[in-house]
N, C-alpha and C positions, 0 to 999 in steps of 0.2 A: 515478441521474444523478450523473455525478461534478463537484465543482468546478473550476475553473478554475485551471491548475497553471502552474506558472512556465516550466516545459519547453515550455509551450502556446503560452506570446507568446514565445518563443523560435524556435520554430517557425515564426509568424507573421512576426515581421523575416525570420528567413532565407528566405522565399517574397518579401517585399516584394524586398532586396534582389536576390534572384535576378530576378525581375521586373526592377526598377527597371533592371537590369543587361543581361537581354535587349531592354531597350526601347531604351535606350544603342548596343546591336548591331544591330539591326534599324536605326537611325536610322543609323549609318555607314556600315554594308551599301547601304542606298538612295541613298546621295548620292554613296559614296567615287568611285566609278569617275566621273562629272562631276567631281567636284572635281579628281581625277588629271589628267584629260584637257583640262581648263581651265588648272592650273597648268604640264603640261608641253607646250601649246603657247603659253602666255606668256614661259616662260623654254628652254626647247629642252635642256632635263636632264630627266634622270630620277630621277638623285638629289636636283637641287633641285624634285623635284616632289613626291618623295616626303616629301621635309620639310616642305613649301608643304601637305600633306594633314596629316600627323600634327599640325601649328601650329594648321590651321585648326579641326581636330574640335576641338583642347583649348582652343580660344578658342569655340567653339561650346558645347561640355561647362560650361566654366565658366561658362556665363550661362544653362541652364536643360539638364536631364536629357533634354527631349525636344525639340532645336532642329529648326524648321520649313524647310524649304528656302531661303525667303528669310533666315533667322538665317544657315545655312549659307553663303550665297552672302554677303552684309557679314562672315564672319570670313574669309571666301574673300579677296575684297580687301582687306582690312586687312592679310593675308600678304602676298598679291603687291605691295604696297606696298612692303614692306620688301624686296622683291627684285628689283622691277623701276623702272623710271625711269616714273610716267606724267606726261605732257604734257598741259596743258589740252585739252581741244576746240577744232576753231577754228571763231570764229563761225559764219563762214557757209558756206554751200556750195559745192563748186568748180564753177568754171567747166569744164565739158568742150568738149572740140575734138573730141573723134571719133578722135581718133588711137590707134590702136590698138586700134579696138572695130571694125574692120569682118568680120574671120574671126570666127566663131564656131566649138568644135570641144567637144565633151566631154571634158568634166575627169574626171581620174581623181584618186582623194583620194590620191595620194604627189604629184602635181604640185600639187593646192593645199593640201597641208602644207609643200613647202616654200614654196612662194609666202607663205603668213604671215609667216613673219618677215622681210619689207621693210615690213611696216605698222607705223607705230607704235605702242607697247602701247595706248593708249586705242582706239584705232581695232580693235585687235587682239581685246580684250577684247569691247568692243562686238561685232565680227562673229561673236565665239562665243557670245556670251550670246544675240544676237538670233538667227544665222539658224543656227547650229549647232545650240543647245540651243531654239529657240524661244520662246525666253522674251516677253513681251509687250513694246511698250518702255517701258508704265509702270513695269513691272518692273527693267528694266535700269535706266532713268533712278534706281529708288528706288535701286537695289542699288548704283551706282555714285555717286551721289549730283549728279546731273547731271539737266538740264531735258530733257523728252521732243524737243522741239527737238535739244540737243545731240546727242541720242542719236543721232537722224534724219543729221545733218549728218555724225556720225562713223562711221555706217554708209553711208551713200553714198561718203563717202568710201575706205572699206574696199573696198567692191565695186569702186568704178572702178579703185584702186589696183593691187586683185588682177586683175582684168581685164585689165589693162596688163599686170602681169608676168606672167601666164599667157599670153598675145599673144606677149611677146617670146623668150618661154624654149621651146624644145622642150621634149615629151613626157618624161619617164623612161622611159617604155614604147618610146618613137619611139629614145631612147639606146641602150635597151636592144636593141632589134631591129637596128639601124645596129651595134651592136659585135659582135654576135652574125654577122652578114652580110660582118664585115671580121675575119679572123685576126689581123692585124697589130693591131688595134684592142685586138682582144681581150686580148691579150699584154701589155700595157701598164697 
């Protein structure tokens, strides 16, 4: 039996590190595409989403090798902080009249992609962390650092918002078909 060589714990770091290192990949692999598709329907770039992702990992990275989804999600917003304007919540809940909620029609997700950005970022945020990613709203509340309450108010608000301007905007598809249907249309 041979002793214990120096080449031997050499060996061993380099397995730790490779380790340590696929664990590092495996944790940004799981989250990156959330965190993409969070930042760039906050901010409406690509490149500033794609910065908004690489800020977040390394604010995530710096504070522990193996951040947990919700670590993930507070470096998430501590970025889009720096890049987007958010507005308190407002206390309470709106008043709805009705107007504009009496069609109902299926949504197609390019008509309520663009419909987000008339929400305000908190509102905005909110309706992706809740009903996009399905996050809980004790979740949201922690991650955004807002009361489950708020959460609730800034989500209702989202939906009736989006509701409204999906009501008043046609289809992209309805666009689509209407230019496709008129030559002159199309031409232009």
């Amino acid at each position: 039996m041979r002793g214990f060589e120096p080449h031997d714990a050499r060996l061993v770091l380099n397995f730790a590190e490779i380790s340590a290192a696929q664990k590092r990949r495996d944790s940004y692999e799981s989250h990156r595409h959330r965190v993409f598709a969070v930042a760039f329907y906050m901010t409406g770039g690509e490149l500033e989403a794609e910065d908004i992702l690489a800020n977040t990992f390394v604010r995530a990275f710096q504070q522990t090798d193996e951040p947990s989804a919700q670590q993930v999600d507070v470096s998430l917003v501590s970025e889009l902080k720096q890049h987007v304007e958010f507005e308190p919540p407002p206390a309470t809940a709106p008043v709805t009249t009705g107007a504009g909620l009496g069609e109902q029609r299926n949504v197609k997700r390019p008509d309520l992609e663009a419909a987000l950005i008339h929400l305000p970022a908190t509102e905005r945020l909110v309706f992706l962390l809740r009903d996009v990613e399905g996050y809980p709203v004790d979740r949201v509340a922690a991650t955004l650092e807002l009361t489950p309450q708020a959460v609730n108010i800034a989500l209702l608000r989202a939906r009736l918002k989006l509701r409204e301007v999906l009501a008043q905007a046609p289809s992209r598809t309805e666009q689509f078909d209407a230019a496709e249907d008129n030559p002159q249309q199309r031409a232009v």
